[in-house]
Backbone as CSV, one residue per row, in Angstrom:
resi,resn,N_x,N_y,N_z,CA_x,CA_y,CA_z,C_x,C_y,C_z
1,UNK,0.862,-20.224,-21.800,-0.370,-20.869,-21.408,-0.876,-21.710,-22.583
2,UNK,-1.250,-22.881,-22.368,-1.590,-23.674,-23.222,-3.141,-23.729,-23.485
3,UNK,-3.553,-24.022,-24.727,-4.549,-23.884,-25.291,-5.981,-24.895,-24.613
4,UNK,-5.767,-25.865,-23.726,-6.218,-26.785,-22.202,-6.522,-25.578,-21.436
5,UNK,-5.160,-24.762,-21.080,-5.627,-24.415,-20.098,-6.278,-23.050,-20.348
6,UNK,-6.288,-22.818,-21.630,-7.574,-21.457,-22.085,-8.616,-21.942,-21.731
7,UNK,-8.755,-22.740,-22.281,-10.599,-23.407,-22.438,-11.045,-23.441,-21.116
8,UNK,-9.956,-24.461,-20.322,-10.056,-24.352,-19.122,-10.801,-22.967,-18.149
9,UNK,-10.331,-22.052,-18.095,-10.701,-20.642,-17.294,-11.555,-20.243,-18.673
10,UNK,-11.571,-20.271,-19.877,-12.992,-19.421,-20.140,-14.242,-19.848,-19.420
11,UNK,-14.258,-21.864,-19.612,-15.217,-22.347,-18.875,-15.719,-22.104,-17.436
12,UNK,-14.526,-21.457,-16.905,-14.803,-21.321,-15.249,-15.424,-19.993,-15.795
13,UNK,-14.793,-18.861,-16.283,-15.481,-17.691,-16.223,-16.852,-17.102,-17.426
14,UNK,-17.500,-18.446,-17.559,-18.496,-18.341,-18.310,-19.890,-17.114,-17.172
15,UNK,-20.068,-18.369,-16.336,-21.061,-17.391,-14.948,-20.807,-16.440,-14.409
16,UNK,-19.530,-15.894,-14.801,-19.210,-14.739,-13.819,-19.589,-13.408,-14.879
17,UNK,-19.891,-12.543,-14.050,-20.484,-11.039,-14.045,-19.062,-9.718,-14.297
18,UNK,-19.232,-9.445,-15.393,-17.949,-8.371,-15.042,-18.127,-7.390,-13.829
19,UNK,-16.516,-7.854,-13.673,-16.564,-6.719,-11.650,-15.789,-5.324,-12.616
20,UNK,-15.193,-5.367,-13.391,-14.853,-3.447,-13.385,-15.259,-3.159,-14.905
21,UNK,-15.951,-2.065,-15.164,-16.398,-1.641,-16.103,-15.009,-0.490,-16.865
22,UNK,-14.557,-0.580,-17.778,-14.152,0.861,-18.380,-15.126,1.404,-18.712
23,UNK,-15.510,2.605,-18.690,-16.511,4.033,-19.174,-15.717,5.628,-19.604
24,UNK,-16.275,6.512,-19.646,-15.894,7.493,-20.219,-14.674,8.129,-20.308
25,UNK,-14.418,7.565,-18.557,-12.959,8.275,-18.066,-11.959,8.031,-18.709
26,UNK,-11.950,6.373,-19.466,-11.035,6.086,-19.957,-10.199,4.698,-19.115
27,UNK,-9.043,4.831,-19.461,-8.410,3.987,-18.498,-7.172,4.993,-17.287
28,UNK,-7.979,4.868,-16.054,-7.139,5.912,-15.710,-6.305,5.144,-14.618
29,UNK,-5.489,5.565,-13.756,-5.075,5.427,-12.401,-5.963,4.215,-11.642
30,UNK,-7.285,5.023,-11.081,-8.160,4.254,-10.726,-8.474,3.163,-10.980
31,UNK,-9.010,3.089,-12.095,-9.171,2.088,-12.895,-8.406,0.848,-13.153
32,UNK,-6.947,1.090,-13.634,-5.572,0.281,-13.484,-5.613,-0.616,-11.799
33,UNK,-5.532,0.510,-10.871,-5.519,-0.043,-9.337,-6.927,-0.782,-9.303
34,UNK,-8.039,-0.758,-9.914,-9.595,-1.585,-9.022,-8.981,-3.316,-9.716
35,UNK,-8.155,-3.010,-11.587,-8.443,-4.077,-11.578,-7.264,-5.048,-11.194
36,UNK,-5.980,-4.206,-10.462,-5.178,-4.784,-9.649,-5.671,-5.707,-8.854
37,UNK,-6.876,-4.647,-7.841,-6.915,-5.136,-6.839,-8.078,-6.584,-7.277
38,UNK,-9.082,-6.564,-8.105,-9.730,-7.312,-8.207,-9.395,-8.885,-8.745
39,UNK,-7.901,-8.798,-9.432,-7.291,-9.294,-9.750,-6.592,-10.219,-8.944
40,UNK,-5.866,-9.463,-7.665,-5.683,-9.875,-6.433,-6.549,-11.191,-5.589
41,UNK,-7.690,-10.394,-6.007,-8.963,-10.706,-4.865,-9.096,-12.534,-5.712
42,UNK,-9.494,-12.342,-7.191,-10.218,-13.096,-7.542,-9.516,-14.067,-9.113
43,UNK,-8.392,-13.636,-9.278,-7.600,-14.453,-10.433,-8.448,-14.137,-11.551
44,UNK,-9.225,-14.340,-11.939,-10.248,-14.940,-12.925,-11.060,-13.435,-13.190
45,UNK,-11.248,-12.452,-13.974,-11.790,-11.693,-13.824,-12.428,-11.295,-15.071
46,UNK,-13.948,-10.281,-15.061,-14.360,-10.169,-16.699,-14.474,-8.376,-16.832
47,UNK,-13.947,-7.553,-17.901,-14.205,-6.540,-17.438,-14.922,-6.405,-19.139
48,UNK,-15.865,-5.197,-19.053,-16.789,-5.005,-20.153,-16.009,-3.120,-19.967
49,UNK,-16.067,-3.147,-21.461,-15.788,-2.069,-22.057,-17.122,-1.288,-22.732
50,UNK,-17.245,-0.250,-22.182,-18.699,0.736,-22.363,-18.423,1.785,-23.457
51,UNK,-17.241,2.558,-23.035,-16.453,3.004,-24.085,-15.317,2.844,-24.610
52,UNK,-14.856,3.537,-25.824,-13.577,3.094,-26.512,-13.910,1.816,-27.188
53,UNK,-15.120,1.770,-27.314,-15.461,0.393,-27.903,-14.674,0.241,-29.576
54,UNK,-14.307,1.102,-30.315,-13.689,1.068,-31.916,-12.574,1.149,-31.621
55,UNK,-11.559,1.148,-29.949,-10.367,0.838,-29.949,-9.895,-0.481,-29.150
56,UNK,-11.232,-1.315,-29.058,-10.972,-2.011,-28.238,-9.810,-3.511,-27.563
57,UNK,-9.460,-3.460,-29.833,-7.805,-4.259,-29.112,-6.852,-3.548,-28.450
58,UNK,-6.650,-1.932,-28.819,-5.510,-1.401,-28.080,-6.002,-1.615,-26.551
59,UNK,-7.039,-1.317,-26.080,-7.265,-1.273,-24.324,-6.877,-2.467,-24.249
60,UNK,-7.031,-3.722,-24.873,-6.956,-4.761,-24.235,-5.961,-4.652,-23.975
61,UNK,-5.275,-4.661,-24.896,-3.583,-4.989,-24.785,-2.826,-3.859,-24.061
62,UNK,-3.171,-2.743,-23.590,-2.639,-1.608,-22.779,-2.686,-2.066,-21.180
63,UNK,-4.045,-2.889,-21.229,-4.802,-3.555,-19.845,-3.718,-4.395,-19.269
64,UNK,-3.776,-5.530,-20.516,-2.576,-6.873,-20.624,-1.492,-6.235,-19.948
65,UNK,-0.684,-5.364,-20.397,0.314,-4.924,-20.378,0.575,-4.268,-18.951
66,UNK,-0.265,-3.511,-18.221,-0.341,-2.860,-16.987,-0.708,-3.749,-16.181
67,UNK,-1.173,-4.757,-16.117,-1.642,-5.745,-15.270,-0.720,-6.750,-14.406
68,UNK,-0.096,-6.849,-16.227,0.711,-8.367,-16.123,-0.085,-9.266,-15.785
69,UNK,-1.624,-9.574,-16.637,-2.323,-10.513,-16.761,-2.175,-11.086,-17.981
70,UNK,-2.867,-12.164,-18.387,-3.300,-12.807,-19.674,-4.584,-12.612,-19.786
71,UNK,-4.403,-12.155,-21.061,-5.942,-12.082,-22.246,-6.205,-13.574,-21.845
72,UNK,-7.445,-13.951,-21.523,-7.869,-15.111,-21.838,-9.045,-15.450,-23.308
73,UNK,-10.000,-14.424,-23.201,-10.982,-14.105,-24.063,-11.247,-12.681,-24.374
74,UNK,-11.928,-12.637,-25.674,-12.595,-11.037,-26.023,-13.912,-11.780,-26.656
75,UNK,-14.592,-11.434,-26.329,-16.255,-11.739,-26.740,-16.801,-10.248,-26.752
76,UNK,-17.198,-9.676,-27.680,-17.947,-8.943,-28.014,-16.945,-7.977,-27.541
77,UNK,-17.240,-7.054,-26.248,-16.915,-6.347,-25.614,-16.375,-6.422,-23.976
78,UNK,-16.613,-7.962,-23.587,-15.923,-8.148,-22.392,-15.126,-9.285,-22.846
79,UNK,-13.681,-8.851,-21.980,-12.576,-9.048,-21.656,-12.603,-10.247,-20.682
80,UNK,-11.951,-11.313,-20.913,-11.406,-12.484,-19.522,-10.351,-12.061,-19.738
81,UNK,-9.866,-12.062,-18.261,-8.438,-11.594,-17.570,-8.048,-12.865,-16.589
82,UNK,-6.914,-13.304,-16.587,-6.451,-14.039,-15.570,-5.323,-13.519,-14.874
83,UNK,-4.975,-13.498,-13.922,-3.582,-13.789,-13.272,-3.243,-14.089,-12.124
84,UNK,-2.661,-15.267,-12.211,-2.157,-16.266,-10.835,-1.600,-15.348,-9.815
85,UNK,-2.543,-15.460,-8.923,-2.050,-15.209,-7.049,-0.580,-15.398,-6.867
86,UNK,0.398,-14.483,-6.218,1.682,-14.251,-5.772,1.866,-15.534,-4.948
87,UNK,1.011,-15.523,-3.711,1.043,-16.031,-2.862,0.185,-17.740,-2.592
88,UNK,0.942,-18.383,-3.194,0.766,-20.001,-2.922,-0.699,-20.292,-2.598
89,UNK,-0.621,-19.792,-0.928,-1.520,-20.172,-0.495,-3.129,-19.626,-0.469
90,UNK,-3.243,-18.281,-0.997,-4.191,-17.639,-1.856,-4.847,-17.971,-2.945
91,UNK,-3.944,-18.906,-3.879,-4.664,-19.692,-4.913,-5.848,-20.165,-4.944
92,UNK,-6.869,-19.807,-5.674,-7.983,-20.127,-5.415,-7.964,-21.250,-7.324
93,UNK,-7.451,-20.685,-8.087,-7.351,-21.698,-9.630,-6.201,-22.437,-9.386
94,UNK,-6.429,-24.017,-9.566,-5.311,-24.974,-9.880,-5.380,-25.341,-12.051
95,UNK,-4.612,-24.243,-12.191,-4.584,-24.446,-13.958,-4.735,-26.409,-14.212
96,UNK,-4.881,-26.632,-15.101,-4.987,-28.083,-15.764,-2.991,-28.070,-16.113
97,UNK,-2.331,-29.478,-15.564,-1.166,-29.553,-16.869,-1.502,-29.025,-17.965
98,UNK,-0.252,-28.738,-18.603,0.095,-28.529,-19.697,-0.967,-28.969,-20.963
């Protein structure tokens, strides 16, 4: 992903509201599947970390990794997540070229 098309989706996901919180539980099962599914739903996603906040590059990158999203941003404590729709016609982000 090119450095266009970072800027690109931070700017889209400036207004948006984180949809899944991590908290106490950790990162569990649940958790992994909401931000599947939200992921699914919405490409573009922000999640805020409540706890584990003094480990918070490993979650990212545990997140990254279980997702098969891209880090887009870390600001403070919330996370931009991207990852492109399977399905063509579901696309709701047209990335910028290269």
């Amino acid at each position: 992903m090119t450095n266009a098309q970072r800027a690109f989706l931070r700017k889209m996901a400036h207004p948006l509201k984180p949809t899944v919180m991590l908290g106490k539980q950790g990162l569990t099962e649940q958790l992994l599947a909401k931000l599947d599914q939200e992921l699914n739903a919405h490409e573009l996603i922000k999640v805020r970390l409540i706890d584990g906040k003094d480990q918070k590059q490993e979650l990212a990158q545990t997140i990254v990794a279980a997702t098969e999203a891209t880090l887009i941003s870390m600001v403070g404590y919330v996370l931009v997540l991207y990852r492109e729709q399977a399905d063509p016609e579901r696309r709701t982000i047209i990335l910028p070229a290269g």
